[in-house]
Every structure is written in C-alpha cells, then in structure tokens.
C-alpha positions in Angstrom: 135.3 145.3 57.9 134.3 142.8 55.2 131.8 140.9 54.0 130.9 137.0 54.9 131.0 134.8 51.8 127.4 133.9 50.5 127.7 131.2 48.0 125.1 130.9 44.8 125.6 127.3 43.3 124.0 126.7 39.3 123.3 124.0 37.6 126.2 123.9 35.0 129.0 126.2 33.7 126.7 127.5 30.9 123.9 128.2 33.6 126.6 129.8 35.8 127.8 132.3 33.4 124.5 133.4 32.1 123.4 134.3 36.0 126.5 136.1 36.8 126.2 137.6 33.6 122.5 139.1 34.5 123.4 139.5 37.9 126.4 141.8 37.0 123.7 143.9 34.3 121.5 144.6 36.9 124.8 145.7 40.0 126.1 147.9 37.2 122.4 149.1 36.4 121.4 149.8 40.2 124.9 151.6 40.5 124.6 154.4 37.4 121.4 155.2 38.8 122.4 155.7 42.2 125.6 157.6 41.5 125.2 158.0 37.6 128.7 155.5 37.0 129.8 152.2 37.4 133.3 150.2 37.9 134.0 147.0 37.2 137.2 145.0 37.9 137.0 142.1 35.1 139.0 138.7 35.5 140.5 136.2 32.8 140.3 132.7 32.2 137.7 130.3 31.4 135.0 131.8 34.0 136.1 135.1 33.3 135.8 134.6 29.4 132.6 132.7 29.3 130.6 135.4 31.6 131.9 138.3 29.2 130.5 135.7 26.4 127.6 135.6 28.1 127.4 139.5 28.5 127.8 139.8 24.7 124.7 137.4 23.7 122.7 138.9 26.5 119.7 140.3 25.4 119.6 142.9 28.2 123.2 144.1 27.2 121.3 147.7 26.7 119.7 147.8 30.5 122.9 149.4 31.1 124.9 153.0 29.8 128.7 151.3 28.7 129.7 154.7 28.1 129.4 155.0 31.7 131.1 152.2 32.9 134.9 152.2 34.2 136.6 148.7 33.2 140.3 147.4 35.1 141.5 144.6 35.3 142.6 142.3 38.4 145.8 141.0 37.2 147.4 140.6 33.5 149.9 138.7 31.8 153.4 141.3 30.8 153.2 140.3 27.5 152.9 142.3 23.9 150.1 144.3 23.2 147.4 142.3 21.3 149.6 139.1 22.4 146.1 136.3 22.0 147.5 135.4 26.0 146.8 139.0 27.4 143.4 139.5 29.3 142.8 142.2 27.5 142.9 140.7 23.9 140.3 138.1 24.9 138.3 140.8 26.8 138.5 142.5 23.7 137.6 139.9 21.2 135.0 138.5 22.9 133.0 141.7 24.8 134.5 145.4 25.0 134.9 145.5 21.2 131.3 145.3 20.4 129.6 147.1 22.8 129.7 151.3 23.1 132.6 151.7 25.8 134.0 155.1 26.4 137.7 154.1 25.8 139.2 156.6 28.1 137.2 154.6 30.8 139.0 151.3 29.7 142.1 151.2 32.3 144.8 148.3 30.8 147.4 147.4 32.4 150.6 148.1 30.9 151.7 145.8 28.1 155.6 144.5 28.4 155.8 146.4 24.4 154.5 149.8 25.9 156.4 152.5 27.1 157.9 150.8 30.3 160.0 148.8 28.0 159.7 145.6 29.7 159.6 146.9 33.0 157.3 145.0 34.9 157.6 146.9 38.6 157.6 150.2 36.7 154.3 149.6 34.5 153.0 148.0 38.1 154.0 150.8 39.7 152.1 153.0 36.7 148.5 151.1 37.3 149.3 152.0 41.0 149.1 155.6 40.4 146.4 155.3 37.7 144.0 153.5 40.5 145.2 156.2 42.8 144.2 159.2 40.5 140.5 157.6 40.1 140.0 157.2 43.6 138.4 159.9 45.7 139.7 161.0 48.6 137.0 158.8 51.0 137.8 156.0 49.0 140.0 153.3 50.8 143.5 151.9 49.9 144.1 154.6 47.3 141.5 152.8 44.6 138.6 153.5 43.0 135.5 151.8 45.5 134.7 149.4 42.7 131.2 148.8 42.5 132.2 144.6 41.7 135.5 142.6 41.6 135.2 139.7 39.8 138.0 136.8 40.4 138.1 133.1 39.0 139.2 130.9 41.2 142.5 128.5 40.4 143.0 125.0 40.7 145.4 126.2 43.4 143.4 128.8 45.3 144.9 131.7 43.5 142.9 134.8 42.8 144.0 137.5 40.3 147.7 136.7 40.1 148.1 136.0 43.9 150.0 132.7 44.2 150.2 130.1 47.6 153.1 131.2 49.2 154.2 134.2 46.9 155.2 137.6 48.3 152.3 139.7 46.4 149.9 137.5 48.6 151.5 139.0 51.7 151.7 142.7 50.2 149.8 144.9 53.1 150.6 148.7 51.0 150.9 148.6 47.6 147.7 147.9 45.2 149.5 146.8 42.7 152.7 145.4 42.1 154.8 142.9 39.8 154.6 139.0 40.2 157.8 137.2 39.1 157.8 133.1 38.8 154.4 132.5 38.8 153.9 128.7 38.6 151.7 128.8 35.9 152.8 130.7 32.5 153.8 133.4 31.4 155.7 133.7 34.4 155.7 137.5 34.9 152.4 139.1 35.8 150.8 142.7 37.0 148.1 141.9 40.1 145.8 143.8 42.2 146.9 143.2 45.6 144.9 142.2 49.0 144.1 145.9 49.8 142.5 146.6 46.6 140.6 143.6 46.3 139.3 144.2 49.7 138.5 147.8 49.0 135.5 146.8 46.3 132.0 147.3 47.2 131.2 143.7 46.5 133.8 140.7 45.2 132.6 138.1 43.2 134.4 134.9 43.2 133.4 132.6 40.1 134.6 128.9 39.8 133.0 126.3 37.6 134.2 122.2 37.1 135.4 119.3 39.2 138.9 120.8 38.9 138.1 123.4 41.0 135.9 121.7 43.5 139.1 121.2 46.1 140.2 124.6 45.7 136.5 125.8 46.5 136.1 123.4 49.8 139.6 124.4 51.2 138.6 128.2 50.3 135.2 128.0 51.9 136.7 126.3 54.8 139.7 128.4 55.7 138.6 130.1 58.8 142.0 131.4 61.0 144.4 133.2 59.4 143.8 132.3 55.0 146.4 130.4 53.7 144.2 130.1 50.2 144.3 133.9 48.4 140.8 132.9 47.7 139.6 132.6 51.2 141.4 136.3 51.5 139.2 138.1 49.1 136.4 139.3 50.6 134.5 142.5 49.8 133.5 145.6 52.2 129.7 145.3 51.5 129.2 141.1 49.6 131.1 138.6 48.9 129.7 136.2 46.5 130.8 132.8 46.0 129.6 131.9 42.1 129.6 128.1 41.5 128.9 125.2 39.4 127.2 122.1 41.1 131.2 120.6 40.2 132.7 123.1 41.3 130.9 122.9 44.6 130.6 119.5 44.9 133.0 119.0 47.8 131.9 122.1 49.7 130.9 121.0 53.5 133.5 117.8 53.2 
C-alpha cells in the first residue's frame, strides 16, 4: 500500500529549499530518536543541490546526530570518481564534506573508474546487494526502509534516472539496475528502481520553476495506470509533493 500525494506549494525556489531543508532536520531528528538512526536517499540536480545548500547554511544543522545518519543515493551518473558531473561530487562539495558524517555510512554508487572497470550492470548489480545487506529481514524489496526518498522532478516526468518509456521504469525485481541511452547526458546511469522507491517510509518529490510546471500537472493528474515515473513514486507511509508557486502553477488545469 502507498501513500496519497499531499502537495506543499512555497513562495519561490529559495523559500522551497529552505522548508524542505527544515522539514528533512526535523524527519531525520524524530527518526534517531525513535530508533536511534536515520536513512536518507539524497537526489541531484538543481532542487536536489539547492536543498543540500540549504542544509549546509542551516542554523539547526546540529538538531541532528550525522554520525548517525545513512546517506544513498537515488540514481548516479557512471562517470569517474570526483568527475564535477557525479551526484556525489556536488553532494560533496556542497553538504557531506562539512558536516561530521560517519563515512562508512555514506553508500556511493559505483564510479565507472572503480573496481567494476566500466561495468555499469556489474556496479548496479554491486549497489543491489549493498542495499540488500542493510536491509533487515522485515524490510521490503530487499532495501533499507528509508526513513525519506527525496526525487527532483524532470522536465519530462523522470524521477531518479527512470526515463518515459525506458525499461528500468518497467523493472518489477531488481532495486537497482543500469540505464543505457538516457535522453539526457551522460547517457549511462545507475537508478533505484520502482520497488525501492516505493519501499521508503516517506518520498519526497521536489520541483521548483515554470519548466517544471507541465511535468507537475501531468504527474499530479495521472490517475490509471502512471505513464509519468513521477506519478509512480509514492511512499508506504507520505508522499510529499514539494513545489514552487511555478512549478505548481498549472496544477488543477
């Protein structure tokens, strides 16, 4: 069972980051104390960037242990490591780096340098079994129950690196596997799949700008089957729509 979308609209994309970014202190504070850690699926891009910016000039950055925090990713571009394009370089430059992270609780996913030697389904298949050895028996689709999935929102409808119309949207057993030909570049990505992102506690979808305003009204409005990987992400206990007054400005159309 999952969660029907609420949706939270903000002012401006500067507004918008700095509530997701307090809203996300006080999930991650709430879960430590009720089960003394938290995990956190982070997302890329603009949205993704600015609310770890936000984070980082956050004045209640130390409401929360980091050293007990578990950080993945959603998705990541097979690049080099420390190539400026890979989520986790940003991530790095502009949050994780300056804040008291336990790095063993920092999961990457693979670089295309590492040791899978540019192997993308093999260093897929590697985050795979890495979510699969966090997870605890109870928990479902052989991940971690994240406490919060964050996901920006494309142009497109895309989520994490699920594409319209590519095969990873339609993946139903594996959480996380290889995307070749993605329509935007670099071409060759890791993702999260469906049944992971569904198997979070709570999924936070953030979108912010007039570009995204026809992805968010076609998302929001997909009701039978979803054709938009946003309108498929939903989590087992909330799903948050996080939005801009652009970025929501077509919603009800």
């Amino acid at each position: 069972m999952t969660a029907e979308p609420e949706v939270f609209v903000h002012r401006d994309k500067e507004e918008l980051a700095e509530a997701v970014a307090a809203r996300l202190l006080t999930r991650v504070a709430d879960a430590q104390a009720a089960r003394g850690t938290a995990s956190v699926v982070l997302t890329g891009g603009r949205n993704g960037n600015a609310l770890l910016a936000a984070l980082a000039a956050s004045g209640a950055r130390g409401a929360i242990d980091w050293a007990r925090l578990d950080l993945w990713w959603g998705d990541e571009r097979f690049l080099p490591e420390g190539d400026p394009d890979r989520n986790h370089t940003q991530a790095r430059e502009t949050l994780l780096d300056s804040v008291p992270l336990d790095p063993a609780r920092i999961h990457v996913m693979p670089p295309s340098d590492g040791p899978y030697s540019g192997d993308v389904e093999a260093a897929a298949e590697a985050y795979a079994a890495e979510l699969a050895a966090a997870a605890r028996p109870e928990d479902p689709a052989k991940v971690p129950a994240f406490d919060v999935l964050l996901l920006g929102v494309g142009p497109d409808t895309h989520v994490a690196s699920l594409f319209p119309g590519h095969p990873a949207l339609r993946e139903t057993e594996r959480t996380a596997v290889a995307v070749h030909g993605a329509p935007k570049p670099p071409p060759t990505r890791i993702s999260l799949t469906l049944p992971a992102i569904r198997a979070a506690r709570e999924v936070w979808l953030l979108a912010a700008g007039e570009d995204k305003a026809d992805a968010v009204a076609a998302a929001l409005a997909d009701s039978g089957p979803p054709q938009a990987p946003a309108a498929a992400a939903r989590g087992r206990e909330r799903t948050l729509w996080l939005l801009d007054e652009p970025a929501a400005a077509k919603r009800g159309l």
